[in-house]
PDB file of N, CA, C and O in Angstrom, chain B, residues numbered from 101:
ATOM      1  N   UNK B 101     128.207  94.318 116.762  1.00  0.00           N
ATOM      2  CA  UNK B 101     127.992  95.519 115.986  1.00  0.00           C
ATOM      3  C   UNK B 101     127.477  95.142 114.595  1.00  0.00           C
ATOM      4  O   UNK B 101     128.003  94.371 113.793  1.00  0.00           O
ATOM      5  N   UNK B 102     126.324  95.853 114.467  1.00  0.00           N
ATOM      6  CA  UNK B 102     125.918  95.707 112.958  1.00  0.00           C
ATOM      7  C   UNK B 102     127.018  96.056 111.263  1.00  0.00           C
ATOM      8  O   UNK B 102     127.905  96.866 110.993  1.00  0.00           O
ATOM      9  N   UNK B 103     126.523  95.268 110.715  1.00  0.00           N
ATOM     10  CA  UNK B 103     127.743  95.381 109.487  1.00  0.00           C
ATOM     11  C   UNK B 103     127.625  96.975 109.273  1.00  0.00           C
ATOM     12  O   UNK B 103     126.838  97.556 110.021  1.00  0.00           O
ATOM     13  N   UNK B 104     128.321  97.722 108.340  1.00  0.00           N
ATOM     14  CA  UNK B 104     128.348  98.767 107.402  1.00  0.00           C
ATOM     15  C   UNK B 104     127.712  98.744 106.492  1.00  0.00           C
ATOM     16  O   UNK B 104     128.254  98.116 105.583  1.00  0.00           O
ATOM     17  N   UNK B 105     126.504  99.248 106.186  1.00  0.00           N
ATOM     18  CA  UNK B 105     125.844  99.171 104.953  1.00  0.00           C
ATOM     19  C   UNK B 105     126.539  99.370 103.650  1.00  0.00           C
ATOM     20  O   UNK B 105     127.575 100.002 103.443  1.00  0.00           O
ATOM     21  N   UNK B 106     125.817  98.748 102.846  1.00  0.00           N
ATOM     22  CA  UNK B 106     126.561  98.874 101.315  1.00  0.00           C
ATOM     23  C   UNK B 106     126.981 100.100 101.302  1.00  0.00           C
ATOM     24  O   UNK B 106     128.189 100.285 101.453  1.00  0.00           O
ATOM     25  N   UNK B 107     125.980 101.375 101.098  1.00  0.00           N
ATOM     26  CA  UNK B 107     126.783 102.429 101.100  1.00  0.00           C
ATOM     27  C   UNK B 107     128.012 103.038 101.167  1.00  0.00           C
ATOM     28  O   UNK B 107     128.945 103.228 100.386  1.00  0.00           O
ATOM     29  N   UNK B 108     127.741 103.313 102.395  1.00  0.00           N
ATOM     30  CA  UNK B 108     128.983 102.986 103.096  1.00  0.00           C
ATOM     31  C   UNK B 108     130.119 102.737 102.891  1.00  0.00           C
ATOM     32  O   UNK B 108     131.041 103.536 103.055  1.00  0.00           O
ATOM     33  N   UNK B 109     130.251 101.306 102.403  1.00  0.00           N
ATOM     34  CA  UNK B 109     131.075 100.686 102.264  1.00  0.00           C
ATOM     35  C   UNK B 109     131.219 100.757 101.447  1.00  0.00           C
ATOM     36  O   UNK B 109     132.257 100.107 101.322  1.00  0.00           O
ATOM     37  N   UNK B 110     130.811 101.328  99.941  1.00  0.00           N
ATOM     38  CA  UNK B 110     131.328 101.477  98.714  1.00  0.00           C
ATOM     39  C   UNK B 110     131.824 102.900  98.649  1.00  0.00           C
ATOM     40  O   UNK B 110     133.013 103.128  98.427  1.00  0.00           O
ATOM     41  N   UNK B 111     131.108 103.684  98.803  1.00  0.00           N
ATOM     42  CA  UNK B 111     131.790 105.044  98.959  1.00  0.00           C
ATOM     43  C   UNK B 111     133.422 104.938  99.553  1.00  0.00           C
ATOM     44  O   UNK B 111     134.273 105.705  99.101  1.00  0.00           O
ATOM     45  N   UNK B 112     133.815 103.755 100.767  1.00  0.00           N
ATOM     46  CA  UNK B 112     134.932 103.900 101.432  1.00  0.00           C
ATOM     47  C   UNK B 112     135.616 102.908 100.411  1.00  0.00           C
ATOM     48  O   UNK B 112     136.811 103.074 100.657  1.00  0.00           O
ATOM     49  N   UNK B 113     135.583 102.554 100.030  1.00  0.00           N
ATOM     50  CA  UNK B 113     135.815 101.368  98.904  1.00  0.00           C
ATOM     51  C   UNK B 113     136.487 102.301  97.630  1.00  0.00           C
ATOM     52  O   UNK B 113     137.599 102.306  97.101  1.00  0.00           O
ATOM     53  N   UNK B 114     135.506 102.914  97.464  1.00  0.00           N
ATOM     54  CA  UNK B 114     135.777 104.234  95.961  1.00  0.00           C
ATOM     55  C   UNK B 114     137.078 105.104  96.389  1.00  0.00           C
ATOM     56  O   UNK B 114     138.027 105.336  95.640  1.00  0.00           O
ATOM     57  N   UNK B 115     136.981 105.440  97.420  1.00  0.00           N
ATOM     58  CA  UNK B 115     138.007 106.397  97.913  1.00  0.00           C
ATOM     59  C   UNK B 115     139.386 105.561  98.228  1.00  0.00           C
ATOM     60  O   UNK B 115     140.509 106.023  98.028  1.00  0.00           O
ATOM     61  N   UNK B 116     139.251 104.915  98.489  1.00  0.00           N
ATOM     62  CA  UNK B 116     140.384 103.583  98.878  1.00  0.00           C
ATOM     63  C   UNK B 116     141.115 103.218  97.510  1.00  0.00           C
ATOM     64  O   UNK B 116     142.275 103.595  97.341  1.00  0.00           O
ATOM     65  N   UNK B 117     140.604 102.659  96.765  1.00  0.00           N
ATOM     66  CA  UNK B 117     141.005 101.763  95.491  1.00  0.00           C
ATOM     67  C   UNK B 117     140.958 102.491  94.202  1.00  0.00           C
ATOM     68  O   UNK B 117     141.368 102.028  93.138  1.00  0.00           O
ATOM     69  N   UNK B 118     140.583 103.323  94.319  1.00  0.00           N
ATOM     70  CA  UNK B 118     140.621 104.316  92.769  1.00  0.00           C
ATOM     71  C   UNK B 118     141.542 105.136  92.367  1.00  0.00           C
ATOM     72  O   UNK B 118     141.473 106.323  92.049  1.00  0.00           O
ATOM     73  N   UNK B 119     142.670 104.187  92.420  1.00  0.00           N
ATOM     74  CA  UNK B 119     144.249 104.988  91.770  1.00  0.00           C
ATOM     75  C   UNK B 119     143.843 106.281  91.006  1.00  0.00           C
ATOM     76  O   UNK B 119     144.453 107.152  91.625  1.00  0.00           O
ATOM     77  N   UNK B 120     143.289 106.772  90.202  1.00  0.00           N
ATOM     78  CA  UNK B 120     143.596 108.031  89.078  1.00  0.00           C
ATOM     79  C   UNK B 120     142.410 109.019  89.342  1.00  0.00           C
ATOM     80  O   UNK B 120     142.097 109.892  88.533  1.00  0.00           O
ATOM     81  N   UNK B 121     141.503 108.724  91.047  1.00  0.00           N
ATOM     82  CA  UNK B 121     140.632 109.299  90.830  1.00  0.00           C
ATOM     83  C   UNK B 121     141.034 110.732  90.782  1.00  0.00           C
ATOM     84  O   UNK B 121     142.044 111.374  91.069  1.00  0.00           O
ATOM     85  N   UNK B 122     139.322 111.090  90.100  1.00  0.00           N
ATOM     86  CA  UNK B 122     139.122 112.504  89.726  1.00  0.00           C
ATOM     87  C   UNK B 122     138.509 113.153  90.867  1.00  0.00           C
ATOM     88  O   UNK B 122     138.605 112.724  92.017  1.00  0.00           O
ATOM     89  N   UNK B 123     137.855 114.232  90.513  1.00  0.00           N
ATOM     90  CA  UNK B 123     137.160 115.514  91.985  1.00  0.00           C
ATOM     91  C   UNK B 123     135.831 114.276  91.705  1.00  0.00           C
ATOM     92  O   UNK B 123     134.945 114.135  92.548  1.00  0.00           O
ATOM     93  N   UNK B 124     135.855 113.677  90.773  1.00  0.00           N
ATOM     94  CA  UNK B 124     134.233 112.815  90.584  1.00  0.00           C
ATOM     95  C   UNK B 124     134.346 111.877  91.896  1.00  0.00           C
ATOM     96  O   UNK B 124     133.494 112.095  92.758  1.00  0.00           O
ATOM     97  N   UNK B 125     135.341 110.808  92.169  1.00  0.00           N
ATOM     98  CA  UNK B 125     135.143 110.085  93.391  1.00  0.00           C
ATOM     99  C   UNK B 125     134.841 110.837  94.291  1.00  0.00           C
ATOM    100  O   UNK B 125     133.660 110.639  94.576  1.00  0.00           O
ATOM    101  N   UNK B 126     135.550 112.076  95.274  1.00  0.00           N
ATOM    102  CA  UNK B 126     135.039 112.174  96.437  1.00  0.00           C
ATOM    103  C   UNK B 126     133.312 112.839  96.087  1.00  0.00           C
ATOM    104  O   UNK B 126     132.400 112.689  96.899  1.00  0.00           O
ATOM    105  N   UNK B 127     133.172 113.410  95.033  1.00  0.00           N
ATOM    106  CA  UNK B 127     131.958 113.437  94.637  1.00  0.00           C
ATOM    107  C   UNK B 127     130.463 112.687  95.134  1.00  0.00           C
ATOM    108  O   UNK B 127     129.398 112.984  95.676  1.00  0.00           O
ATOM    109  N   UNK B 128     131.229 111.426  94.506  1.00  0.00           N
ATOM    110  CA  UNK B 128     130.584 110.102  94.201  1.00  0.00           C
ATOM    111  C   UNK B 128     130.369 109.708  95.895  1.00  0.00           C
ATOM    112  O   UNK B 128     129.284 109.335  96.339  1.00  0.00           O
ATOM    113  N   UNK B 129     131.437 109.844  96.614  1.00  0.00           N
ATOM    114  CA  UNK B 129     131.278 108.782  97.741  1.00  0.00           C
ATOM    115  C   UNK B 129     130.689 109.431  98.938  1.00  0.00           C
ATOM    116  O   UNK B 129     130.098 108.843  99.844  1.00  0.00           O
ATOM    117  N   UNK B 130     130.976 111.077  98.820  1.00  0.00           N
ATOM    118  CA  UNK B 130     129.944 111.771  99.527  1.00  0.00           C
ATOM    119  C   UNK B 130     128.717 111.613  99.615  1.00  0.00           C
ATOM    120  O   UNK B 130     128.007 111.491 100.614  1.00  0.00           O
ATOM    121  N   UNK B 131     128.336 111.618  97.940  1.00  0.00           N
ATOM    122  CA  UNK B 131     126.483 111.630  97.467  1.00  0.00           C
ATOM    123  C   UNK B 131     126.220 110.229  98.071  1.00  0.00           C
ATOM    124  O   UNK B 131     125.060 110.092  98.460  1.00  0.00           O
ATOM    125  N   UNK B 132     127.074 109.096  98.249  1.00  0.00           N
ATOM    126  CA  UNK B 132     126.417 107.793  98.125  1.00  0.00           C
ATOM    127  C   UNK B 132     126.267 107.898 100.300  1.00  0.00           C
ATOM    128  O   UNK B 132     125.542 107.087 100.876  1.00  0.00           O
ATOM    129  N   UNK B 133     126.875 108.724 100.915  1.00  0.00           N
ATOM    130  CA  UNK B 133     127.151 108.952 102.185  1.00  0.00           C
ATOM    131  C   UNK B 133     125.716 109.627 102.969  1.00  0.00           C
ATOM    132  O   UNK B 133     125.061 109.293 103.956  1.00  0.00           O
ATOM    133  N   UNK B 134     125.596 111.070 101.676  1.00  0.00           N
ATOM    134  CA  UNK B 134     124.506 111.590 102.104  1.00  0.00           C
ATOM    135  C   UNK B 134     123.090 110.753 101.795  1.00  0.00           C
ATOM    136  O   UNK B 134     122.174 110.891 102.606  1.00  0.00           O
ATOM    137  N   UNK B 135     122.969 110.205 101.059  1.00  0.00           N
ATOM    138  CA  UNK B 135     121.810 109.028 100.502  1.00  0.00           C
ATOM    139  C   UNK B 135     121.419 108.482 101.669  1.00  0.00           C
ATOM    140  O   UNK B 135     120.303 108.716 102.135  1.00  0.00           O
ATOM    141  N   UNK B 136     122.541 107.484 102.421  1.00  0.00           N
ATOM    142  CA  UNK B 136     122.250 106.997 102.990  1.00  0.00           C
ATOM    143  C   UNK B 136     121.866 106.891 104.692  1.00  0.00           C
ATOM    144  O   UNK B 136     121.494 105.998 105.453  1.00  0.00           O
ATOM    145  N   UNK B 137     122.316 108.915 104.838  1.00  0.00           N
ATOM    146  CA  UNK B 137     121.991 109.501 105.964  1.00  0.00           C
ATOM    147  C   UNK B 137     120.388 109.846 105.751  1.00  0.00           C
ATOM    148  O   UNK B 137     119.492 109.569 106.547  1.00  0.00           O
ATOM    149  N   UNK B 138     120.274 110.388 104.729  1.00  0.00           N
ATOM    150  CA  UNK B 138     118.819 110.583 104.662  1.00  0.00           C
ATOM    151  C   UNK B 138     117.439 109.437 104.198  1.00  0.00           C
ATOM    152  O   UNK B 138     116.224 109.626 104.128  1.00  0.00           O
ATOM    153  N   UNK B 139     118.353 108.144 103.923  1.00  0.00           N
ATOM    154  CA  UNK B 139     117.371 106.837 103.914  1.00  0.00           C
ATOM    155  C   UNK B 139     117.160 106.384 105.352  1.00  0.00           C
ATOM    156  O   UNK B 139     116.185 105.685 105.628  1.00  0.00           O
ATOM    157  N   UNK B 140     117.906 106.700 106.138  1.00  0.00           N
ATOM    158  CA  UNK B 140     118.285 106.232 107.661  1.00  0.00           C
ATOM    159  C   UNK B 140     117.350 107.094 108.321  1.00  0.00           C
ATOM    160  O   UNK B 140     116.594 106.430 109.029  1.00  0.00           O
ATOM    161  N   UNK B 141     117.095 108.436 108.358  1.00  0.00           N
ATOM    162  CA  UNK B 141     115.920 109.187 108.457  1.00  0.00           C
ATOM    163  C   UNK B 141     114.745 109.110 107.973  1.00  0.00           C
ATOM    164  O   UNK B 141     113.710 109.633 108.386  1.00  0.00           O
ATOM    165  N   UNK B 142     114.906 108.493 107.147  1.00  0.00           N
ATOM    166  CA  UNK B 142     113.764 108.588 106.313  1.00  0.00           C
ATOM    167  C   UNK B 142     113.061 106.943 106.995  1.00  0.00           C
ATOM    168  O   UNK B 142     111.870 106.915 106.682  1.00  0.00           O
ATOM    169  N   UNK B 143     113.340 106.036 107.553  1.00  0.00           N
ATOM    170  CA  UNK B 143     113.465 105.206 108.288  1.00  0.00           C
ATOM    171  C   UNK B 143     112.903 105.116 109.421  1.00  0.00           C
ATOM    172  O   UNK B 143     111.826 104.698 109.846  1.00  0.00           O
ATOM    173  N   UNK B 144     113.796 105.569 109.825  1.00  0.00           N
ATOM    174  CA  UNK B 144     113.576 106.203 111.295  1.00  0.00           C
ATOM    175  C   UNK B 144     111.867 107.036 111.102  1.00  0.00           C
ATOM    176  O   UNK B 144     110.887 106.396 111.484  1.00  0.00           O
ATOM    177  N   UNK B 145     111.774 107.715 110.811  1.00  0.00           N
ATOM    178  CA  UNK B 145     110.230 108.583 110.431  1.00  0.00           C
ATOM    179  C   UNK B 145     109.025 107.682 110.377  1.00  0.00           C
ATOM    180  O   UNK B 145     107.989 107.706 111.040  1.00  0.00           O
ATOM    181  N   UNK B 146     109.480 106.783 109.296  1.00  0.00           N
ATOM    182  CA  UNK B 146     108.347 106.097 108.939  1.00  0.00           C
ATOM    183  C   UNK B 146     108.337 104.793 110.687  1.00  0.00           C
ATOM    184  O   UNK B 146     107.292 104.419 111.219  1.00  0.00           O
ATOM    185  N   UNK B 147     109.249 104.540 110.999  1.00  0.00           N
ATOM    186  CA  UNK B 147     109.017 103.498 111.866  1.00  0.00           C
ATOM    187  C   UNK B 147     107.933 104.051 112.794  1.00  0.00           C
ATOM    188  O   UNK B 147     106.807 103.558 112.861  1.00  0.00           O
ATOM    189  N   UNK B 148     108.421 105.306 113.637  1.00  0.00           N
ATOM    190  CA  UNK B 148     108.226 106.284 114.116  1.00  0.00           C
ATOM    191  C   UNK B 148     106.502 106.041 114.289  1.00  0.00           C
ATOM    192  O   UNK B 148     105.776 105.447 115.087  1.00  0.00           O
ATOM    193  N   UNK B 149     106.360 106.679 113.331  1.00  0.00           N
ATOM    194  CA  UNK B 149     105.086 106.781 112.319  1.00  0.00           C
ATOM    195  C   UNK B 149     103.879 105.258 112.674  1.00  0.00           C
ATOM    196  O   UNK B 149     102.718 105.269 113.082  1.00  0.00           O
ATOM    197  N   UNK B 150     104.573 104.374 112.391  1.00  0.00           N
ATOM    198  CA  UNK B 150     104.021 103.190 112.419  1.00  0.00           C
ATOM    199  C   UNK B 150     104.092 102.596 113.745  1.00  0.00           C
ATOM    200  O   UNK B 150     103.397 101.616 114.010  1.00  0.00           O
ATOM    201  N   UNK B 151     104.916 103.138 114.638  1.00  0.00           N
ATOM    202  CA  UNK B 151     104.414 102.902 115.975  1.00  0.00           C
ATOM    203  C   UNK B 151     103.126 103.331 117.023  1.00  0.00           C
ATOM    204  O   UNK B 151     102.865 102.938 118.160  1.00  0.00           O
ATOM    205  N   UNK B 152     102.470 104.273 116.162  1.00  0.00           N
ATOM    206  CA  UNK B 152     101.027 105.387 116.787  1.00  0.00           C
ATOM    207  C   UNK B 152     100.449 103.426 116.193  1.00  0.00           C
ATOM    208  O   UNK B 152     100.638 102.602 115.298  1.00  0.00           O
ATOM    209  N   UNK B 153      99.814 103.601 117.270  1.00  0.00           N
ATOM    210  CA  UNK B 153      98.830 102.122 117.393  1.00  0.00           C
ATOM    211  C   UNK B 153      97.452 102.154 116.076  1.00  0.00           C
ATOM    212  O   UNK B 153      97.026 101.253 115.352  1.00  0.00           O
ATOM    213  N   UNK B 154      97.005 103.825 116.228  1.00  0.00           N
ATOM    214  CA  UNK B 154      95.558 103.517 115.205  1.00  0.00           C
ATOM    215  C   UNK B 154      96.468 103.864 114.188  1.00  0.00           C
ATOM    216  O   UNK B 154      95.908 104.858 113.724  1.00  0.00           O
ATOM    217  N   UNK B 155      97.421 103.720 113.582  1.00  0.00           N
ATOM    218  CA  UNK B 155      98.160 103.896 112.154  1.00  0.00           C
ATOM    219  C   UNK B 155      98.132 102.484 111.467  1.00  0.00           C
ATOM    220  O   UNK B 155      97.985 102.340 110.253  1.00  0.00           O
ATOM    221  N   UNK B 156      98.338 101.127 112.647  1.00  0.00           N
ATOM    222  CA  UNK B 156      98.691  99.874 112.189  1.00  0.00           C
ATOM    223  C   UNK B 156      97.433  99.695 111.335  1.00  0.00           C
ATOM    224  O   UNK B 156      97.645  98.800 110.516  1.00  0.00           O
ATOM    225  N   UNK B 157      96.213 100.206 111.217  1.00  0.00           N
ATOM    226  CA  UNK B 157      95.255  99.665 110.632  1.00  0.00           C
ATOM    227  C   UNK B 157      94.867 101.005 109.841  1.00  0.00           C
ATOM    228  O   UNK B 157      93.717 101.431 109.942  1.00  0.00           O
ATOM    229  N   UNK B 158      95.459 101.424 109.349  1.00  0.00           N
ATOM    230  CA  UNK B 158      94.826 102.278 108.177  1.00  0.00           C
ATOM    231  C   UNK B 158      95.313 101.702 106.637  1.00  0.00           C
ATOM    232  O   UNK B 158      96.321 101.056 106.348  1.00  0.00           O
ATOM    233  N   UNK B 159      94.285 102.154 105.832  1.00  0.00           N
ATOM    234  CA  UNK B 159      94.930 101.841 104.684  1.00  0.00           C
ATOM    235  C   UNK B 159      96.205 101.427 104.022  1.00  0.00           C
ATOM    236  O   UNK B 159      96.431 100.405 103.374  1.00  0.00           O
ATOM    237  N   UNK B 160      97.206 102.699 104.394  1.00  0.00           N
ATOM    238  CA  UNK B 160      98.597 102.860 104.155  1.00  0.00           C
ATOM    239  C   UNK B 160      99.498 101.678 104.935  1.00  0.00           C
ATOM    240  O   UNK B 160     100.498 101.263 104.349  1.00  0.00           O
ATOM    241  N   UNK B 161      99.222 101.240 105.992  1.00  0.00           N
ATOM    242  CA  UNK B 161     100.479 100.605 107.109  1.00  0.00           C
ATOM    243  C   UNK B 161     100.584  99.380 106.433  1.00  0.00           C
ATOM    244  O   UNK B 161     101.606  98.825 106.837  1.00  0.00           O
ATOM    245  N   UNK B 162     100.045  98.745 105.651  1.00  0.00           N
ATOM    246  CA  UNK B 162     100.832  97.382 104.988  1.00  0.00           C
ATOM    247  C   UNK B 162     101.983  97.769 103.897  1.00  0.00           C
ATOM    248  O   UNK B 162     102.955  97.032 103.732  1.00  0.00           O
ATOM    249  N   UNK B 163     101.821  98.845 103.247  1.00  0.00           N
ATOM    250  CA  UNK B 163     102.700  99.471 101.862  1.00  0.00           C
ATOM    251  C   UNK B 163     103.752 100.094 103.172  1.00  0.00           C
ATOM    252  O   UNK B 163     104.894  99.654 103.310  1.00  0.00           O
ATOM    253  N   UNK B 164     103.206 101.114 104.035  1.00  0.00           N
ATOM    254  CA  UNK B 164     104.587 101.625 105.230  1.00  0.00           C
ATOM    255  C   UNK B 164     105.594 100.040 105.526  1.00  0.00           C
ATOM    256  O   UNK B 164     106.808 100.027 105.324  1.00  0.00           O
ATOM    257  N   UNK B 165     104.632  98.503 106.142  1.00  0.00           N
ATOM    258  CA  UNK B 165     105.908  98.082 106.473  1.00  0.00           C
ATOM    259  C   UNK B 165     106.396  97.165 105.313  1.00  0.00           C
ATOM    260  O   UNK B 165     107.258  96.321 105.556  1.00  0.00           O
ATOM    261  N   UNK B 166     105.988  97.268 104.326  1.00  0.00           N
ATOM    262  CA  UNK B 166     106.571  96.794 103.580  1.00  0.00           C
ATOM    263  C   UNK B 166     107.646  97.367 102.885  1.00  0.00           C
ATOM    264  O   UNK B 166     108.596  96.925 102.238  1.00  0.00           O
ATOM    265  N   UNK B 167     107.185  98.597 103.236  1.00  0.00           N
ATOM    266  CA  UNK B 167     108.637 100.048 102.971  1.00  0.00           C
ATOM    267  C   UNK B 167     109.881  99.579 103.792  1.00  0.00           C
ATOM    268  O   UNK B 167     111.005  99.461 103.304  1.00  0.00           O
ATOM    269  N   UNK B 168     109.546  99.319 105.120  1.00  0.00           N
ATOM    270  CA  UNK B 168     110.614  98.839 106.218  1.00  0.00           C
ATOM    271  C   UNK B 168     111.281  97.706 105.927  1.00  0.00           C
ATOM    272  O   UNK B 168     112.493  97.618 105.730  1.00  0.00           O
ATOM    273  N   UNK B 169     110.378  96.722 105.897  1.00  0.00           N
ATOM    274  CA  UNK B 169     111.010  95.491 105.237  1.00  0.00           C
ATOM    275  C   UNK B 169     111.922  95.749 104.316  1.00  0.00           C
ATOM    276  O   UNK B 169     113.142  95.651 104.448  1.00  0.00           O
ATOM    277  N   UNK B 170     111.477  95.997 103.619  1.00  0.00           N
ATOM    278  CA  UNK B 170     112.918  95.903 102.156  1.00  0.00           C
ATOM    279  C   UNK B 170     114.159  97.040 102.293  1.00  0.00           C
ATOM    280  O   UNK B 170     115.318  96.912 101.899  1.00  0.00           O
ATOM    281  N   UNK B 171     113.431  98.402 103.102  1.00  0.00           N
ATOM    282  CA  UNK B 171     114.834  99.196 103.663  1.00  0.00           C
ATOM    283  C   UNK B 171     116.073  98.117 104.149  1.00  0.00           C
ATOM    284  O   UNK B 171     117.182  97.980 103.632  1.00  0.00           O
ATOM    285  N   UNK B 172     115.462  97.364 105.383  1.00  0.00           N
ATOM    286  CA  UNK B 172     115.976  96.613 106.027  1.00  0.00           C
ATOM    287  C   UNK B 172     116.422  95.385 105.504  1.00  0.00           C
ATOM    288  O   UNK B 172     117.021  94.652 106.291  1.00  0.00           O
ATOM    289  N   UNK B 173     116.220  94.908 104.064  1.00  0.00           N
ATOM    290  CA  UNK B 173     116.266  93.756 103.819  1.00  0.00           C
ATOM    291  C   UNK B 173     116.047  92.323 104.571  1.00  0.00           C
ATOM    292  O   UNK B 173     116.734  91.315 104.735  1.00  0.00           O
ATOM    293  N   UNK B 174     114.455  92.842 105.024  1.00  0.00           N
ATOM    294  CA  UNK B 174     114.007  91.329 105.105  1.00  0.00           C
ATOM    295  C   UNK B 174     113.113  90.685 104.098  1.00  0.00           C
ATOM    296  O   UNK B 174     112.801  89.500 104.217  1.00  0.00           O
TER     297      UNK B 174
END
């Protein structure tokens, strides 16, 4: 199984360890939750996207996988 992304894991982290939190943590760890539902889509789209064969050679598809790459941290 793949790790837990940072996200993730800090949001559960925030909620866990923050003795005196305020309404700001679950705030905080939601927004950092929803971020990373909609980077995951946003992901997903572009891969998507870059799988149509005449896309690999247009202008844009080196900046698209270089978008992927670093989503993904390679």
């Amino acid at each position: 199984m793949a790790e837990k992304a940072l996200a993730l894991r800090l949001a559960d982290q925030m909620l866990h360890y923050w003795d005196e939190r305020g309404p700001d943590a679950e705030e905080v760890a939601a927004e950092l939750r929803r971020l990373h539902a909609v980077n995951a889509e946003l992901l997903e789209a572009l891969k998507e996207i870059m799988s149509w064969e005449e896309n690999d050679e247009m202008t844009w598809g080196p900046v698209a996988r270089a978008a992927i790459a670093k989503a993904e941290g390679v």
